[in-house]
N, C-alpha and C positions, 0 to 999 in steps of 0.2 A: 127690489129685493127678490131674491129665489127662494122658491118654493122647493122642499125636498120632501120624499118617499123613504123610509127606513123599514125596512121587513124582515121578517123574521129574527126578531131581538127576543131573548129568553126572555121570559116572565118573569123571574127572581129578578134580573136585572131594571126592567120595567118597575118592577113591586120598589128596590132600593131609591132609581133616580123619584117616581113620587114622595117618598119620606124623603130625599133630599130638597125634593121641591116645596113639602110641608114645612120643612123646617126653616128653608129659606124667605117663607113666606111670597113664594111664587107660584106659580101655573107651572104644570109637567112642560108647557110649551115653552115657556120662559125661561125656565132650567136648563130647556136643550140648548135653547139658544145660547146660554152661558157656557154651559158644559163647552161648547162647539164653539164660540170666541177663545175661551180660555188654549181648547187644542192646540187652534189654529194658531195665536199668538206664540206658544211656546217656542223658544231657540232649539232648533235641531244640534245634534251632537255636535256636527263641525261648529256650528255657530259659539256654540260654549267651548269648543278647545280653543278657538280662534280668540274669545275674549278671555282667557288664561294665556294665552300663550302673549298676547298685548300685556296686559297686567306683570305676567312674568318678566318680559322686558324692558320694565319699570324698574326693578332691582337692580342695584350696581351691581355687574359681573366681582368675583374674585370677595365680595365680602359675608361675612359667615352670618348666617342669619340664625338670631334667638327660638328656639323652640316656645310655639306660644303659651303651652303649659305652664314653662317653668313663669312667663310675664305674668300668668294667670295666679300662679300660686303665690309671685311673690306680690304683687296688688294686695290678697287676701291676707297673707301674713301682716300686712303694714296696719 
């Protein structure tokens, strides 16, 4: 595993990720380590129009698709 240096991080930011880390019931070092999986894990923009744009071409061309509010309202009314 690597070892990293982080310098010059405001104080207020430092003071927040420890109450994140108190909260979490982890070590500041622990946190970061999450903090810094979670970053890294995320789908970059393309990556997410890429899996909209798949999903979108799941839908049959040419047919009209229900607005999901009005599915939502009428669920509730039933």
């Amino acid at each position: 595993m690597a070892n990293l240096t982080i310098r010059n991080v405001e104080d207020a930011v430092v003071e927040r990720l420890k109450s994140k880390a108190i909260q979490s019931g982890r070590s500041l070092e622990a946190e970061l380590r999450e903090v810094l999986r979670q970053a890294a894990n995320r789908k970059s923009r393309e990556e997410m129009l890429a899996a909209a744009d798949r999903i979108a071409a799941m839908t049959p061309k040419g047919i009209k698709q229900t607005d999901s509010a009005v599915l939502l309202r009428e669920d509730r009314d039933r």
